[in-house]
N, C-alpha and C positions, 0 to 999 in steps of 0.2 A: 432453521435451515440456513445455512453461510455456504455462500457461491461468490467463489472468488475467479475474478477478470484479468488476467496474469496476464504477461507476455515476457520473452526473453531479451526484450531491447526495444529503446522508448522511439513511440513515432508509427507504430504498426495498428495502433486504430484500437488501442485497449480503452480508452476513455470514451471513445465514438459507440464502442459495442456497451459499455457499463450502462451510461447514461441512456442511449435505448434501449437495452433490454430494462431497465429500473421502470422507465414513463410506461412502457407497454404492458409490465407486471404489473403494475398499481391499479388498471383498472379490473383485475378482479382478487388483487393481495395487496394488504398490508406489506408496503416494501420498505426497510432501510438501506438508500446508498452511504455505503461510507468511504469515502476519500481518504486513502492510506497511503495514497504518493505523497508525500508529505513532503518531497523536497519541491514538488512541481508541480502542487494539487489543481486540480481545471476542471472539476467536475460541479464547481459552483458558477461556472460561465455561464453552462444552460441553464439555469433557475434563477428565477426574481425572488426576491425576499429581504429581511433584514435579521438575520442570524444573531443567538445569541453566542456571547463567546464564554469563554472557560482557558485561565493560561496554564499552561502544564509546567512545570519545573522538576528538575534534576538537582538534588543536593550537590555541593561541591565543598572542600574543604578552607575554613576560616582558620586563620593562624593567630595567636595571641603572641605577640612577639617577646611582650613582658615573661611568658610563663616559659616561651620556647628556649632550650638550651643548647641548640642548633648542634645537638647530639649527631644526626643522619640519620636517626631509625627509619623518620615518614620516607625518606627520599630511596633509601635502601629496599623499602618495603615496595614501592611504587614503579610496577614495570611497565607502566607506560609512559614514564619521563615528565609526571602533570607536577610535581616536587624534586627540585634540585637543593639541594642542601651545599651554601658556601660557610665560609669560613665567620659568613660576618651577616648574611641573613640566609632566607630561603626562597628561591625564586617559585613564582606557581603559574603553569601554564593550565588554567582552567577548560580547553578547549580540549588538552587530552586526558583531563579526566575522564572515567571510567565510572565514577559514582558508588565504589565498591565501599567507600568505609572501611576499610581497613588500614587509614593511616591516622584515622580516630581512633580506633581502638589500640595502634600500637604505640602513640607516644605514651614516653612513659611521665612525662609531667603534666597530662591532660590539655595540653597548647592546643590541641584542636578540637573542632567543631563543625559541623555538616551544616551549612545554610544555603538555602533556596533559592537557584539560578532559574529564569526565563530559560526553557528549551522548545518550546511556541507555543500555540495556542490552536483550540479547537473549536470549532463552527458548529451551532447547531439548527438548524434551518425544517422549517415543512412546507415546499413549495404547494405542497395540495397534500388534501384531506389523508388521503390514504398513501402519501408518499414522503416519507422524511430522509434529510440529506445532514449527513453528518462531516465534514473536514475537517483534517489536520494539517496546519503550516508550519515547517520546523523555523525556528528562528534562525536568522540570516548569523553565520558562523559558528551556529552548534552541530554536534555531532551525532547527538541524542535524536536520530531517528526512529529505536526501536520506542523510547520512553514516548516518544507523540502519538505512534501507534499504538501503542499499548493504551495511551487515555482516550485515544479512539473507540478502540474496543470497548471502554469500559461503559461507553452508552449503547451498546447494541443491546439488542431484547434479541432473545433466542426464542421468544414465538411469533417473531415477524419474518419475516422473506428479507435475508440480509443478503445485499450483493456487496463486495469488496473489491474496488479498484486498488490492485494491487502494485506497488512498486515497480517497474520494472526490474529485469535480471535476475541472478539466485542470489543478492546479497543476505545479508541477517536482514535487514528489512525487508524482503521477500518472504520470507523463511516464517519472518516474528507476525505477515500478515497471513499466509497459507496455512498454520499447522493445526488449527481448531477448524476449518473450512472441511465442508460435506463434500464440494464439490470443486472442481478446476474448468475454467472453461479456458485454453491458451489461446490466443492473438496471435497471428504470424503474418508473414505476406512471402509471397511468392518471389523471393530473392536467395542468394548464398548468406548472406548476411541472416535472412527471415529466419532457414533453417536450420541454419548454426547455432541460435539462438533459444529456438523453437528446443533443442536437445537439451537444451541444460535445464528450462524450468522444465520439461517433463521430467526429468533425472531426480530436481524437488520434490513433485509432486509423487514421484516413485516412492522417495524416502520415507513421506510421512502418509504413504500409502493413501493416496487419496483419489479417486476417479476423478478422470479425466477426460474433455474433448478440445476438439483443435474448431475456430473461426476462422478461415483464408481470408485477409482483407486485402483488398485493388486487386480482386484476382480474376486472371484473363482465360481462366477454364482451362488451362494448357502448365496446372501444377504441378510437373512430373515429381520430380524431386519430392517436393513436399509431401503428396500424396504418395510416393513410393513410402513415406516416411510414415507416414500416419499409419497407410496397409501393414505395415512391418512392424509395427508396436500396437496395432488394434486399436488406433485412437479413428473413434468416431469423428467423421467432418460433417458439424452441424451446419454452416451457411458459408456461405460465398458472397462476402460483397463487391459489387464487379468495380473494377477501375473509371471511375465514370464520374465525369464532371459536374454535374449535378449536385451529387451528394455530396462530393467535396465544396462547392459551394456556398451547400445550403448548411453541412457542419462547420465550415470557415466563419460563417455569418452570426453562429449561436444559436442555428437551429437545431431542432429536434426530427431527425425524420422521419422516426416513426410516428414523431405528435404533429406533422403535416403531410405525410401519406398514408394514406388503409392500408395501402396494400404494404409496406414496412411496417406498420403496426403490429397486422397480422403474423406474420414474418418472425418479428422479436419475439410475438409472443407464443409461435410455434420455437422459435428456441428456448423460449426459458419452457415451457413446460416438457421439452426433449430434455432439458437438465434435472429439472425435479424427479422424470420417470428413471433416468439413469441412478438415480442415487434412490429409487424405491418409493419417493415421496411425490406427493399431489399439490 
């Protein structure tokens, strides 16, 4: 079961909802968090440990300059502009590679070669017994966000309780961490901005047909809008965290508030199991 922690724009309390509803599942499931903001991952603040790592790479293309006949085929083939072909070498801007290999395949004097660029590194951590934390960090000027998620994924076990801090927005890194997920749970807050926002990852989740509910965060019980919005698409409003200084805080500080209040504990853990019944599962 993958339950992914979305939100349409960063700052709405998607990292605040992942990491307590994860602490509060754990005590009666095997839970994996996994960190798939990967530009801006922070869901390893709240946990002590010492993580193993794992560096992920993106092939990029190596030029043999002896073999290249500075023909243009690669640079002609290449519509993202990562190979320019001059008169007298070949410029390569590796940053807008694409990683497609298909300018390996088309020189015709075999000058090129695919080798192994750093596009970051993933975390793998067990704060506690029955809770393991997985992150992705993209490395500082690559592009290769979906490639970190993607070696993200490749350590989930689909018979644990997988929650997904998901990217914010609908980019492909949205996209690449929502479309195997059971479930959506969205982040919004009670502003024009919250709802604006709020529309485009449901519009996602529509696509790749996945159920869906909405979490109000700093919300002053006076959500018209919002709740106009949820009424009119039938998205369930699972909790309400009120705007209240406290929490902010005690999550400022790298607390856990459902791992220092019952009464949030219980709370998270009435929401994750209103997630699991929406999707049919226990």
């Amino acid at each position: 079961m993958q339950i992914a922690i979305a939100s349409g724009k960063g700052g709405t309390g998607k990292t605040t909802v992942a990491v307590n509803l994860a602490l509060a599942l754990s005590t009666s499931h095997e839970v994996t968090l996994a960190d798939c903001d990967v530009e801006e991952p922070n869901c390893h603040l709240f946990f002590s440990g010492h993580p193993d790592e794992e560096i992920v790479t993106n092939p990029v293309p190596e030029i043999d300059t002896d073999a290249c006949t500075l023909c243009g085929t690669c640079g002609s083939f290449c519509r993202y502009g990562a190979l320019i072909v001059l008169t007298d070498r070949v410029l390569q801007y590796p940053q807008l590679c694409h990683s497609c290999g298909g300018c390996e395949i088309v020189c015709p004097t075999g000058a090129i070669s695919m080798r192994p660029e750093k596009a970051g590194v993933v975390h793998i951590s067990k704060p506690k017994p029955s809770l393991s934390l997985i992150s992705g960090t993209l490395e500082e000027g690559s592009i290769h966000t979906t490639t970190v998620i993607k070696a993200v994924r490749r350590h989930l076990l689909r018979e644990n309780l997988v929650l997904l801090d998901a990217p914010p927005g609908s980019s492909c890194a949205a996209m690449e961490t929502l479309k195997d997920c059971d479930f959506c749970l969205m982040v919004t807050e009670p502003t024009p901005f919250g709802l604006h926002d709020l529309t485009l990852i449901h519009e996602v989740t529509e696509i790749f047909n996945i159920p869906t509910a909405v979490v109000i965060n700093r919300s002053d019980e006076k959500n018209n809008d919002v709740d106009m919005y949820c009424t009119a698409h039938n998205l369930p409003v699972l909790m309400r965290i009120p705007f209240d200084r406290t929490i902010a805080l005690m999550q400022g500080s790298g607390e856990i508030i459902s791992g220092q209040d019952p009464v949030w504990r219980e709370r998270f853990v009435r929401l994750g199991l209103q997630c699991l019944a929406l999707t049919g599962a226990r």
